[in-house]
C-alpha positions as CSV (number, residue, x, y, z in Angstrom):
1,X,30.4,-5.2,54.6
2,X,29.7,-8.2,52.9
3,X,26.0,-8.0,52.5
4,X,26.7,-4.2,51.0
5,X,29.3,-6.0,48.4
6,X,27.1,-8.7,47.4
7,X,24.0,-5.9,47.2
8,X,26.4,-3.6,45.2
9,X,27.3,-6.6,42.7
10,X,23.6,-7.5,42.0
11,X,22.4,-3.8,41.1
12,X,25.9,-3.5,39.0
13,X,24.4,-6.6,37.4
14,X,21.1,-5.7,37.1
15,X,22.2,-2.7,35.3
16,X,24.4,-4.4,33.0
17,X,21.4,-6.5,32.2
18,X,18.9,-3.8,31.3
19,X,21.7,-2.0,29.4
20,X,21.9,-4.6,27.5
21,X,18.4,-5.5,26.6
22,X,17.3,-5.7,23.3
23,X,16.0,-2.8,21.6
24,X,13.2,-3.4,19.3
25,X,12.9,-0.2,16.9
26,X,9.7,1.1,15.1
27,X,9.9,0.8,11.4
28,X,11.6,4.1,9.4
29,X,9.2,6.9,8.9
30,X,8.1,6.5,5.2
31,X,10.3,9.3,2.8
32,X,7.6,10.0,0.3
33,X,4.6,9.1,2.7
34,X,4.3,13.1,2.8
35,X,4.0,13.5,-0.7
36,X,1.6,10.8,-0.7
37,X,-0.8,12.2,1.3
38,X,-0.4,15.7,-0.5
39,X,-1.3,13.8,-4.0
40,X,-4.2,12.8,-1.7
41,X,-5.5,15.7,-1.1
42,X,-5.3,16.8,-5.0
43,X,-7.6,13.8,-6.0
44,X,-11.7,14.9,-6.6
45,X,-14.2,13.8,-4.1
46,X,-16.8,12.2,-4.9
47,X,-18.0,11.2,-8.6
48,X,-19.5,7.6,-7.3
49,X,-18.3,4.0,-7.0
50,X,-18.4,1.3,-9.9
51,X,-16.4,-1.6,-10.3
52,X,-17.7,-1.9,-13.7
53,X,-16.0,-2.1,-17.3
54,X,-16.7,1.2,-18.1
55,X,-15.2,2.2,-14.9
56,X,-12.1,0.7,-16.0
57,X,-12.1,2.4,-19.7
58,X,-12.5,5.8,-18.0
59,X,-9.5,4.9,-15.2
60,X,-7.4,4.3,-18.7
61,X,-7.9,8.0,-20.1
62,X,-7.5,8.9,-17.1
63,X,-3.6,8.0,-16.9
64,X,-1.8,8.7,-20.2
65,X,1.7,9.5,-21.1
66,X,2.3,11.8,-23.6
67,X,5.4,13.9,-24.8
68,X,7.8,12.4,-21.9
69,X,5.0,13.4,-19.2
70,X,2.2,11.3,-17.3
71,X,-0.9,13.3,-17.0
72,X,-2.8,11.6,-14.5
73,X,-6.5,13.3,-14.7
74,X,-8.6,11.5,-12.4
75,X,-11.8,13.4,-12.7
76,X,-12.1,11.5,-16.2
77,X,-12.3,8.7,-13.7
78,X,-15.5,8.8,-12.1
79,X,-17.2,6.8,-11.5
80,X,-14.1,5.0,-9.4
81,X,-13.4,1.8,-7.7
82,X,-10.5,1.1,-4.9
83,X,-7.9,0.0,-6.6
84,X,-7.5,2.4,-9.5
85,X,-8.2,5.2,-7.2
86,X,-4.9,4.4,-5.0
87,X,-2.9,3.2,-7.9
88,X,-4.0,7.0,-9.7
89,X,-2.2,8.3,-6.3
90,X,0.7,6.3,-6.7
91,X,1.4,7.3,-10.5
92,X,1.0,10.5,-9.2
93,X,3.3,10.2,-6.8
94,X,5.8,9.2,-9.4
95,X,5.3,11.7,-11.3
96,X,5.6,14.9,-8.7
97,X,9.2,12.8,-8.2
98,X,10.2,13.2,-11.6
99,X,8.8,16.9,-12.0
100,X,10.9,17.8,-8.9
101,X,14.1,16.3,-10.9
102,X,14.0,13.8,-7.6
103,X,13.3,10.7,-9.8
104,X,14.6,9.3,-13.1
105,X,13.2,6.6,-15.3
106,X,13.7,5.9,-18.9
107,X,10.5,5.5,-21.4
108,X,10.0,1.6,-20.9
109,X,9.6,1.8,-17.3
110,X,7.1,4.3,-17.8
111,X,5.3,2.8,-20.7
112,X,4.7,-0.4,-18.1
113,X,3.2,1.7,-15.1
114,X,0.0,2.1,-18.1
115,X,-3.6,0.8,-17.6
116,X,-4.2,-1.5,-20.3
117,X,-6.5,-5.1,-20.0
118,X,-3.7,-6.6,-17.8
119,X,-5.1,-9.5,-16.2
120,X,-5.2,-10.1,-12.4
121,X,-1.3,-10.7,-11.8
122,X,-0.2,-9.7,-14.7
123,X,2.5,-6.0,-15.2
124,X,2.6,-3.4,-12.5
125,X,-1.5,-2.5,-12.9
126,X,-2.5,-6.5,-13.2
127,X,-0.4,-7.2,-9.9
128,X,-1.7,-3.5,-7.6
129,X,-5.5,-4.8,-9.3
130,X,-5.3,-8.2,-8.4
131,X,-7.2,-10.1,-5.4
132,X,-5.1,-11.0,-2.5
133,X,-1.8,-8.7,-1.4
134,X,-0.9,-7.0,-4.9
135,X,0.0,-4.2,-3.7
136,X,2.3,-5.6,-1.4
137,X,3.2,-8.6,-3.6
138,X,4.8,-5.7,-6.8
139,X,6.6,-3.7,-3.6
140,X,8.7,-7.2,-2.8
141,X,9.1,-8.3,-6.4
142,X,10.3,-4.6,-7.3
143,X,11.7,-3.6,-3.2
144,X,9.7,-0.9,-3.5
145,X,9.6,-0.6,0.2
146,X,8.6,-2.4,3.3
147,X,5.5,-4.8,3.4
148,X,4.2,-5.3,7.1
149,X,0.7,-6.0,8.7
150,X,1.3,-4.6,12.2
151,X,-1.0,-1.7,12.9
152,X,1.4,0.0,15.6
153,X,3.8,0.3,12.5
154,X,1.4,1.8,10.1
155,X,1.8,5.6,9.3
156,X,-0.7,7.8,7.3
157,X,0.7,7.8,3.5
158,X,1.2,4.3,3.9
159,X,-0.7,1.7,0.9
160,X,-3.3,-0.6,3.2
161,X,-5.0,-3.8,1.7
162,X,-7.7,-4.2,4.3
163,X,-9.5,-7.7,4.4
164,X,-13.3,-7.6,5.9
165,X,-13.2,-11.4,6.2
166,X,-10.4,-14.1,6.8
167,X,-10.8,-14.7,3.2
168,X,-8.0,-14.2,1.0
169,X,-8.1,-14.8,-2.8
170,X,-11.0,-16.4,-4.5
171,X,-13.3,-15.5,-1.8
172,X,-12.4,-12.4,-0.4
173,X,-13.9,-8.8,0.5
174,X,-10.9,-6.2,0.6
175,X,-10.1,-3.1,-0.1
176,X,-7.0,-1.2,-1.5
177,X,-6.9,2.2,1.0
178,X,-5.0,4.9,2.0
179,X,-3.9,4.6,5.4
180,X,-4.8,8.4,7.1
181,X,-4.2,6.9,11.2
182,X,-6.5,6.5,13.9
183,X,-9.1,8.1,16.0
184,X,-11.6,7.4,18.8
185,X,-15.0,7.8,18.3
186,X,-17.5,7.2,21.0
187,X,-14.2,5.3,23.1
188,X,-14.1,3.0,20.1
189,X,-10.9,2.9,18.0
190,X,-11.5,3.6,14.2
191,X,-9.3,3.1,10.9
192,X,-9.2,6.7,8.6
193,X,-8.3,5.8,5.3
194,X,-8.7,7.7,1.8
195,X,-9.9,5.7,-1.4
196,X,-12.8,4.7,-4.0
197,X,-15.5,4.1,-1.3
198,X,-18.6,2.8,-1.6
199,X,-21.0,4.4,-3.1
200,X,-20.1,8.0,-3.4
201,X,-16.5,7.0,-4.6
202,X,-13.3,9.4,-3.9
203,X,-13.0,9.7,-0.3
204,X,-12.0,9.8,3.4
205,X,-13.8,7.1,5.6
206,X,-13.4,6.1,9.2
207,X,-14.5,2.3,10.1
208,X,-14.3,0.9,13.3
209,X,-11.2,-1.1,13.9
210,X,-12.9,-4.8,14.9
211,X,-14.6,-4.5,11.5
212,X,-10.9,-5.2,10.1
213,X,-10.1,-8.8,9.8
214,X,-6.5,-8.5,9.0
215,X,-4.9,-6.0,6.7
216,X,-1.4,-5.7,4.6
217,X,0.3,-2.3,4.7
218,X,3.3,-1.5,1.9
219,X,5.4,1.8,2.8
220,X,7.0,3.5,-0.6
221,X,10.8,3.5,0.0
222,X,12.9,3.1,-3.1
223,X,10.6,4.2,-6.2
224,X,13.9,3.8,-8.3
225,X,13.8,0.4,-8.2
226,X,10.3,1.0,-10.3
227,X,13.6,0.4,-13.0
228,X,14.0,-3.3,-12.1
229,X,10.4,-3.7,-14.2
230,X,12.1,-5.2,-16.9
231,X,13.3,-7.6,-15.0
232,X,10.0,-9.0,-13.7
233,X,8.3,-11.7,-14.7
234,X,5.2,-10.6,-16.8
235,X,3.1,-12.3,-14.5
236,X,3.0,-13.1,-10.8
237,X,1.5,-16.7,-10.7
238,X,0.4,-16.5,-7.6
239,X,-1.9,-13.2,-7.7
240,X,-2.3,-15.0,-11.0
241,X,-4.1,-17.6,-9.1
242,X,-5.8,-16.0,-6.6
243,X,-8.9,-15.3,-9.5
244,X,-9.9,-18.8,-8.9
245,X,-8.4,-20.2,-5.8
246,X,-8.0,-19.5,-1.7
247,X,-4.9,-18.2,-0.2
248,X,-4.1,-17.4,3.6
249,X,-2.2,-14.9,6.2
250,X,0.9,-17.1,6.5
251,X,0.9,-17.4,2.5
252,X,0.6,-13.8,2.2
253,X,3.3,-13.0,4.7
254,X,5.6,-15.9,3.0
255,X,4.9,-14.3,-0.5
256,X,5.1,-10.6,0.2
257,X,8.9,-11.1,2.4
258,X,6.7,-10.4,5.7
């Protein structure tokens, strides 16, 4: 009788125990990650990659305001590079918001989200253009959304700043992607994302996953907060400084409220 007591008090216990174990929750699906992917799949394919000036002048006409309305017309982009062909996504993005009555900002705020010659840091196009996590560096400054680097948290729609080497800043080779999810090929795990690719430019591509040193992902939650723009300083000193010196993961996570 008092072997079946003490037996019944440790199970009683044990399941107290694993009642009460912590819980550690997934990350909220992404509320415009949908939309996203559906401005995605509107984009061209193709039309080459350049990183080049001229590249640049043709990514300005092709995101204009005019009469209240962003026309974002990304065939006069083309050739294309990474990071204009993600941030033409996320205008885009905006924009099907505020068509659907679903988003509301007044003229300054949409006057910034303009390509102009912002410098590496510097407005919303200087900071999503710059080296190192801009990206993810505007989405903390603004709360855009959640900045994370864990691949088992990453949904497709998601922004994705993939670093080839453990460089970060001065030094680096990244890449500003859509996330798209993963897949096996041959038994080996590969990355899908959407961007500028090189070279044939606008475009799905599937890389295997060791070839990705680290990457930054940025999930759009709160695009109102786009509003807090005025607000920001007009340049992010330390994207400012990435042109021309190193940075490193714990920097990045420190900087981007990882």
């Amino acid at each position: 009788m008092v072997l079946r007591r003490s037996l019944t008090k440790i199970i009683v216990a044990l399941g107290l125990f694993v009642g009460t174990a912590p819980c550690f929750a997934q990350r909220a699906p992404g509320p415009f990650n949908r939309l996203i992917l559906e401005q995605v799949n509107s984009m061209p394919k193709g039309g080459q990659y350049s990183a080049s000036r001229a590249a640049t002048l043709r990514l300005q006409r092709a995101a204009h305001f005019e009469s209240g309305i962003f026309t974002v017309a990304p065939n006069f982009a083309s050739p294309s590079y990474c990071s204009g062909a993600t941030y033409l996504v996320f205008i885009k993005t905006i924009e099907a918001l505020r068509a659907r009555d679903a988003l509301r900002l007044d003229l300054a705020t949409l006057q910034s989200l303009l390509i102009r010659d912002q410098r590496d840091g510097e407005g919303i196009w200087g900071r999503w253009n710059a080296n190192g996590p801009g990206t993810a560096r505007l989405f903390k400054e603004l709360d855009l959304g959640q900045n994370f680097d864990d691949f088992a948290n990453a949904q497709p729609g998601d922004f994705m700043k993939i670093f080839w080497s453990p460089e970060v800043g001065k030094a680096e080779h990244g890449h500003s992607v859509i996330y798209l999810g993963m897949e096996k090929k041959d038994g080996i795990d590969h990355v899908k994302f959407w961007s500028s690719n090189i070279p044939g430019g606008y475009g799905e591509k599937s890389v295997p996953r060791s070839k990705i040193v680290y990457a930054v992902f940025s999930r759009l939650d709160s695009p109102q907060n786009l509003a807090r723009v005025s607000r920001m300083a007009a340049t992010d000193s330390y994207l400012a400084r990435l042109l021309s010196t190193r940075s490193n993961r714990r920097e990045v996570r420190d900087e981007c409220g990882m």
